[in-house]
C-alpha positions in Angstrom: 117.7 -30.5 5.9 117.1 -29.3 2.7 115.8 -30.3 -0.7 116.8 -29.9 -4.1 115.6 -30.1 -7.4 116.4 -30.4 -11.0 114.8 -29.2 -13.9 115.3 -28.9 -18.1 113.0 -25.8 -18.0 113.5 -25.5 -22.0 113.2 -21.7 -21.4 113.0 -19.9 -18.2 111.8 -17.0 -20.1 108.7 -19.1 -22.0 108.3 -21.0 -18.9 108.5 -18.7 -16.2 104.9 -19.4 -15.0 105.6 -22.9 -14.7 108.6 -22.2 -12.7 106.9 -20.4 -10.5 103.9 -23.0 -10.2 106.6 -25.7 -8.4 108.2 -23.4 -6.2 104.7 -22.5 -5.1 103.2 -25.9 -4.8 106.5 -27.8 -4.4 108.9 -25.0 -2.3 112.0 -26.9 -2.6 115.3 -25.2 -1.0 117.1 -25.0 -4.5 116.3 -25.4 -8.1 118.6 -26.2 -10.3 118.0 -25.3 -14.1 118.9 -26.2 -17.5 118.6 -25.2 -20.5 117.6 -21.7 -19.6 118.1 -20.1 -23.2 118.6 -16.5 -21.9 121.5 -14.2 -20.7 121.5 -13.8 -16.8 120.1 -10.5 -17.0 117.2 -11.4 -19.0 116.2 -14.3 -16.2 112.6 -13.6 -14.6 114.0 -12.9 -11.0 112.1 -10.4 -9.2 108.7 -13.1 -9.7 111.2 -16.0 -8.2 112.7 -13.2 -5.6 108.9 -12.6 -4.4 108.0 -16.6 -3.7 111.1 -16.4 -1.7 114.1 -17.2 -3.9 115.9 -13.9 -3.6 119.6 -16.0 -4.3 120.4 -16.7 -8.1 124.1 -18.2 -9.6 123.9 -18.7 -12.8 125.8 -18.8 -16.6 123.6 -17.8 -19.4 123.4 -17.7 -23.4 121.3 -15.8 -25.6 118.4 -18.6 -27.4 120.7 -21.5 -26.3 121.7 -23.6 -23.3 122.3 -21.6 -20.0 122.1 -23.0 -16.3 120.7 -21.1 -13.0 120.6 -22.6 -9.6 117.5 -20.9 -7.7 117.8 -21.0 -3.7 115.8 -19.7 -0.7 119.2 -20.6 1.2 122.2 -18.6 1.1 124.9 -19.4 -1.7 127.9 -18.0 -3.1 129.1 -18.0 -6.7 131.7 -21.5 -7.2 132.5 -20.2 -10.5 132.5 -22.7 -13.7 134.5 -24.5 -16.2 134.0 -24.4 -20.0 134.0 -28.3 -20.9 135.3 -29.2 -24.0 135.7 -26.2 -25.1 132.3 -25.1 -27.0 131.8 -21.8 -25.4 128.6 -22.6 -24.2 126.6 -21.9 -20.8 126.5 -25.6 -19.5 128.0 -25.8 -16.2 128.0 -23.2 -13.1 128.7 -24.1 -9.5 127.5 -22.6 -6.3 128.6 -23.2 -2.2 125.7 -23.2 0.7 126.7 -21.7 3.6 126.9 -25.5 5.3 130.0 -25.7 2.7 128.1 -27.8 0.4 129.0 -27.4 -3.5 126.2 -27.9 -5.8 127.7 -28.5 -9.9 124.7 -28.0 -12.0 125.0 -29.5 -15.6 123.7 -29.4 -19.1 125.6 -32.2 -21.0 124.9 -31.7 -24.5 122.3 -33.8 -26.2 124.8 -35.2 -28.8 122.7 -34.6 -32.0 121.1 -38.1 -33.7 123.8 -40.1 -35.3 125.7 -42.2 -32.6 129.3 -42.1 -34.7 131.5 -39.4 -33.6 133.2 -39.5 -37.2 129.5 -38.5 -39.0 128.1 -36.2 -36.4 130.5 -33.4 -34.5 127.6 -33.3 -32.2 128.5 -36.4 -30.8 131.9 -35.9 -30.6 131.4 -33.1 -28.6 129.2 -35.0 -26.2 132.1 -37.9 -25.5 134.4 -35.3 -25.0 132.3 -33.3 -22.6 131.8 -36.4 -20.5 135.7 -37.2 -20.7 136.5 -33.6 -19.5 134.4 -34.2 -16.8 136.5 -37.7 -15.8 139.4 -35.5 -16.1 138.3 -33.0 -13.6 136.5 -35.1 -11.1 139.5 -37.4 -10.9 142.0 -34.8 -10.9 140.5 -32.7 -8.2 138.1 -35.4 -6.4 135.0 -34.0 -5.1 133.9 -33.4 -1.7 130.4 -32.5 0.3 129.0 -32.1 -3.1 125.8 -32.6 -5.1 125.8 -32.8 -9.1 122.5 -32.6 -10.9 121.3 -31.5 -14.1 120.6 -32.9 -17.7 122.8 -35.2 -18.1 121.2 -36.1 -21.5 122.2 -40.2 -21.0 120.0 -42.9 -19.5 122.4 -45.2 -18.1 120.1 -48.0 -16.8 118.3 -50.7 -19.0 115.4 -49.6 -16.5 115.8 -45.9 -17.4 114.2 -46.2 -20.7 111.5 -48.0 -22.1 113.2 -49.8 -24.1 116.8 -51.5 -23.8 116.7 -52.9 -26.4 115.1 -50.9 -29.0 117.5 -47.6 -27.9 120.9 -49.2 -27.8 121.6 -47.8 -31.3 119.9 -44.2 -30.1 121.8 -41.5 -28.9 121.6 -41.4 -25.5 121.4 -44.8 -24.0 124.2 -46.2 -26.9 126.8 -48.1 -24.8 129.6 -45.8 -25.6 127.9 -42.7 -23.9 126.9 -45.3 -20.8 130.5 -46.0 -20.7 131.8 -42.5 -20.8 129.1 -41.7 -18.2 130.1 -44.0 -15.8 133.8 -43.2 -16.4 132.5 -39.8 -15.1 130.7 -41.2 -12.0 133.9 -43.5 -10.9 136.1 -40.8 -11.1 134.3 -38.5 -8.5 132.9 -41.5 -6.4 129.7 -39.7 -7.3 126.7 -41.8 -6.2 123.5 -41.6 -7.9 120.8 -40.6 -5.2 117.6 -41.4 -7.2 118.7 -44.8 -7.7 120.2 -44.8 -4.1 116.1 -44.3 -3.0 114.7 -46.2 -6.2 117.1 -49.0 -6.7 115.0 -50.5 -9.6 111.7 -50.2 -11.6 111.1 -48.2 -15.1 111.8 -44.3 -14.2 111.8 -41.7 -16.4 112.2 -37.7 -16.3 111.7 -36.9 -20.1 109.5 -37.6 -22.8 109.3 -36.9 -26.1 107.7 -33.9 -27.6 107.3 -36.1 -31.4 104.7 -38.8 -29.1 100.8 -37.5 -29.8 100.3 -38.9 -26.6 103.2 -38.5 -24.1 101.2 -40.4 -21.4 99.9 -43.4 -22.9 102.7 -44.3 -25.4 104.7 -43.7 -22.0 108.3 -43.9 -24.2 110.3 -42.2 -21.5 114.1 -42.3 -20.5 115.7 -40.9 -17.3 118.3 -38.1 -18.4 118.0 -35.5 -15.7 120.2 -36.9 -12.6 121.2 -35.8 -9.0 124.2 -37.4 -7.8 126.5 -36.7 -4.2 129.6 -37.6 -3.0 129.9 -40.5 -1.0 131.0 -38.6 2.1 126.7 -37.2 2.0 125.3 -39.5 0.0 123.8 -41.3 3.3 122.2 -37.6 4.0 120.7 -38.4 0.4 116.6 -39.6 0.8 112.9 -38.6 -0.5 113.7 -38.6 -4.0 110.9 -38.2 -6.5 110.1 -37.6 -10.2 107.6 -35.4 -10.8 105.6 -37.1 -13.8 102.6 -34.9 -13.5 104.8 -31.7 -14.6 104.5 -33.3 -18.0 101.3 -32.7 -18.0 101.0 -29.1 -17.4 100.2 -26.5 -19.9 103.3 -26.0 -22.6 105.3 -27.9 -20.4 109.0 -28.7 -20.8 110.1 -32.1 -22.2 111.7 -33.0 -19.0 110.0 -32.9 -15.2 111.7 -32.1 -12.5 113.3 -34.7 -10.2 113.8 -33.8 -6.7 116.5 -35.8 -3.6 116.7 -34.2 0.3 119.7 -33.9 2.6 119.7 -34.3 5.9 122.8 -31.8 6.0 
């Protein structure tokens, strides 16, 4: 068995302490990064290598983007693929020695104007997620786990409001759609929801709120997902609201699935 977990660290660099906090107190297996916003090089290792993750796979970018999967277990490098074309650090893969691939993501966040024709940003984003249709359906996945920022709340109890964000980018019904395009092609089933198959859950809010906690305006970007040949290995899964919380803490919290594998 082992767990994983994913994170939007909003910079491993900044944050390092924090990282470092849940491997202490949480220890999961593998931890899964986004957003690392530093070259490889430049990534705090020798303080993860010392609480036991001494194995690192990871694509990085100077101020921007970047991805890192964090293990205590074994991996090799499953190399990556540069969707749609924007020369940026959003997608690395790595293989356990059990043969499992784990695709760690950093969809892009798709700017603020939900019309592809006024905002390139969001363009980008519908042709990310198409990419990945492509791929998944081309080449269909097997014993594999997909997590990351996935930047879209796809349920209408993944944000806190349906209603009120069905014009905002990132719960708009066009992303949803691409989104689940995505998840059919690569039989991908979502493990949190799998565990949690409904209730309000949410692994990011706001920075803008003055109060994170009370006003409580959350959505559920940050995903872990498995092929349906493991999926049933799938359990425990858990967001870690509290993470919020801590001291100049990322947006998003960590959200965390086991394998019985």
């Amino acid at each position: 068995m082992f767990t994983i977990a994913t994170w939007n660290i909003n910079s491993v660099r900044l944050r390092a302490g924090l990282v470092a906090r849940l491997l202490s107190e949480e220890a999961p297996d593998i931890l899964c990064l986004q957003e690392i916003k530093s070259p490889v090089d430049k990534v705090p290792l020798e303080g993860f290598a010392a609480l036991g993750y001494r194995y690192m796979v990871a694509r990085g970018q100077k101020g921007y983007n970047g991805v890192a999967i964090l293990s205590r277990l074994p991996l090799e490098d499953a190399g990556d693929r540069d969707y749609a074309r924007l020369g940026h650090a959003r997608h690395v893969a790595a293989r356990l020695e059990n043969g499992v691939t784990i695709h760690n993501f950093y969809v892009p966040a798709g700017g603020d104007i939900p019309d592809r024709a006024l905002n390139v940003k969001f363009g980008q984003k519908l042709d990310f997620l198409t990419e990945m249709r492509d791929v998944f359906h081309a080449d269909r996945p097997a014993r594999s786990i997909m997590v990351g920022d996935l930047n879209i709340a796809p349920r209408e109890d993944d944000v806190w409001s349906h209603r009120q964000l069905l014009k905002i980018v990132s719960h708009t019904p066009v992303e949803v759609e691409h989104l689940g395009a995505a998840q059919d092609a690569g039989k991908w089933v979502d493990i949190t929801r799998q565990d949690i198959p409904s209730g309000l859950l949410y692994s990011w809010w706001s920075y803008r709120a003055r109060d994170w906690d009370a006003a409580d305006k959350g959505r559920r970007l940050d995903h872990i997902w498995a092929t349906p040949d493991i999926a049933g290995a799938g359990h425990g899964s858990r967001i870690l609201r509290p993470v919020r919380g801590w001291d100049q803490p990322s947006d998003h919290v960590p959200v965390l699935a086991s394998f019985d594998l």
